[in-house]
N, C-alpha and C positions, 0 to 999 in steps of 0.2 A: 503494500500500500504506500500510497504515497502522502507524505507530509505536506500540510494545508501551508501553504504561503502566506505569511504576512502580508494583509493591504500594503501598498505604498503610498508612502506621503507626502502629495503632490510638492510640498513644502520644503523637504529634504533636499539634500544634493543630490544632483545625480552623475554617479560618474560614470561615465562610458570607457568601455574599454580601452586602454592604451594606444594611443594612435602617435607617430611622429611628426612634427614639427612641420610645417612645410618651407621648404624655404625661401624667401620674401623675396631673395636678391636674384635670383634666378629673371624673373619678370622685370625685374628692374634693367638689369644688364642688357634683359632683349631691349627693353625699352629704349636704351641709352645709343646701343649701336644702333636699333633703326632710327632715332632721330637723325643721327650723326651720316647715315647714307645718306639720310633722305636730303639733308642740309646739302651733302655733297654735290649730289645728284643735278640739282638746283642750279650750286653755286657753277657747275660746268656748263652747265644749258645757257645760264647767264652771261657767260663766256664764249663760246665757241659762238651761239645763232647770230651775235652783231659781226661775227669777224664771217663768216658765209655769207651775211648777208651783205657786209661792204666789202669780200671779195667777188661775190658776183658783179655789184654794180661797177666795182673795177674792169673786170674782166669787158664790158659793154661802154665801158667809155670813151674809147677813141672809135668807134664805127658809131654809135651816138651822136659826139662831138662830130665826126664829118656828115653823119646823117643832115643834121643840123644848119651846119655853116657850107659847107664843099658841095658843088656839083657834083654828080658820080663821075664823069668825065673828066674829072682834073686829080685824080690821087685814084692810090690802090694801097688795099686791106693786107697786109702780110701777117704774117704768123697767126692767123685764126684772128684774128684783128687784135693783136695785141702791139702793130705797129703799122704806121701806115705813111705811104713816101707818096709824097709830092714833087713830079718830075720839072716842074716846075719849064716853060715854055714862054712866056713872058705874056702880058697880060692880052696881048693884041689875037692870042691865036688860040684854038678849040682847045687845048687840053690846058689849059693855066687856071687859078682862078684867082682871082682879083686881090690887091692886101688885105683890105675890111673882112675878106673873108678869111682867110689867113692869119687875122689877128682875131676873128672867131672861134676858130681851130683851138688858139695858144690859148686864149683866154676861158675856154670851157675846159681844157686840160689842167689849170690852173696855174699857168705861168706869170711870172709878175709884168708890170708893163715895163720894167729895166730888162728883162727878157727879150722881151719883143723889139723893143727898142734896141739893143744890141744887132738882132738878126735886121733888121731893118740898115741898119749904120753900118754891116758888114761889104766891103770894098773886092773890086774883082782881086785884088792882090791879096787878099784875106786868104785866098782857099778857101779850105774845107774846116768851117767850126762847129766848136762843141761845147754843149752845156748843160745841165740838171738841176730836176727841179722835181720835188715830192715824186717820188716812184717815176720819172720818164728821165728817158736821155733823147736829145734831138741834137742833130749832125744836116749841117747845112753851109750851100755856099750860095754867094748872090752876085748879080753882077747889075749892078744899078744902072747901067748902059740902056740895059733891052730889059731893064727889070724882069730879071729871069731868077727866079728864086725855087733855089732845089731841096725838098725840106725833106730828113725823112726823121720820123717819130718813134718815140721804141718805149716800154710798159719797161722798167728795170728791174720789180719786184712782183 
């Protein structure tokens, strides 16, 4: 037979059997390293999307800028357009195009107007000059004679 149990009393302790500890840090830890990716993650997106985004519009600025300012019959697009030369034939004849527009070219690449100024001043005895300006190198000679001006442009970065 079996022994009658005492009621229990609601009032009492009650102790449940021996259970261990769980431990706190555990969850914490997850917690700490996903914060810490996630910041990461962020801080890279943050980073990298303006530099894709203002190397694309690089990459589109000198076919752009001749879009823009140049007849398509007076210049050609090299290296995927990351350079583009002006054969320059003086202003009287089908393949030239005008200074104004030439100083549209410089000035949407952004070169300064000591720049332009310069290629402008340059002398048949000059040769062949050279000069840089933010990411482009441009190589040019002129002959103010027959204003024939031979331009070619190049992306340096």
């Amino acid at each position: 037979m079996t022994e009658p149990t005492a009621p229990t009393d609601p009032a009492a302790p009650q102790h449940a059997p021996h259970q261990a500890p769980t431990p706190a840090k555990k969850p914490r830890k997850l917690l700490i390293i996903g914060t810490i990716t996630a910041v990461l993650l962020v801080a890279a997106a943050a980073i990298t999307i303006p530099l894709l985004i203002a190397n694309n519009g690089r990459a589109e600025a000198i076919p752009n800028a001749a879009d823009k300012c140049l007849n398509p019959m007076t210049y050609r697009l090299l290296d995927n357009g990351s350079a583009i030369h002006h054969p320059g034939h003086g202003p009287d004849s089908q393949g030239s195009a005008q200074p104004q527009d030439i100083n549209c070219l410089l000035t949407a690449l952004g070169a300064s107007e000591a720049t332009i100024t310069t290629i402008w001043q340059t002398q048949t005895t000059d040769g062949t000059r050279e000069t840089t300006w933010d990411g482009y190198r441009a190589q040019w000679s002129y002959s103010p004679e027959d204003e024939n001006l031979d331009l070619l442009l190049q992306q340096t970065n």
